[in-house]
C-alpha positions, 0 to 999 in steps of 0.5 A: 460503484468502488473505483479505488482500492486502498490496501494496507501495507503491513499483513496485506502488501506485504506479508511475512513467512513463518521466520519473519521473513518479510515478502511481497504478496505476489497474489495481490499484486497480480491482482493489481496488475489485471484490474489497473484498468478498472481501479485505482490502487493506493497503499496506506501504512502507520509505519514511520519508515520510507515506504515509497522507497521500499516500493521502488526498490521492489518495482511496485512503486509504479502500480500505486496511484498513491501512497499515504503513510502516518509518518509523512502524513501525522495522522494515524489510519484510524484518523477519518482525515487520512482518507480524504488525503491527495 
């Protein structure tokens, strides 16, 4: 029985458009906001960058149970060690 979801940052969560432009999956986001009931959601990125302040700003940061990133963790999602992280 899957009881959370972890989703990657760069091409799932966000996503850009023919320009580059970055932008929110909206789709997905929907989707979280209609089972938050039944899953618990975590986003995970290798970016170096302030993730959690990215999702503040865009007032996501709230639908996340957790957020794991490679720079405030040092270990890299192809790491076994990420996924065990709290």
């Amino acid at each position: 029985m899957i009881k959370a979801i972890l989703v990657d940052a760069g091409g799932v969560l966000f996503l850009r458009d023919k320009n580059g432009m970055g932008y929110v999956n909206q789709t997905l986001i929907n989707f979280i906001k209609d089972n938050r009931d039944s899953f618990k959601f975590g986003v995970i990125s290798t970016t170096s960058y302030d993730l959690e302040e990215i999702l503040e700003k865009n007032g996501t940061r709230d639908l996340f149970d957790i957020v794991i990133t490679s720079g405030k963790t040092g270990l890299d999602k192809n790491e076994v060690e990420i996924y065990g992280l709290k």
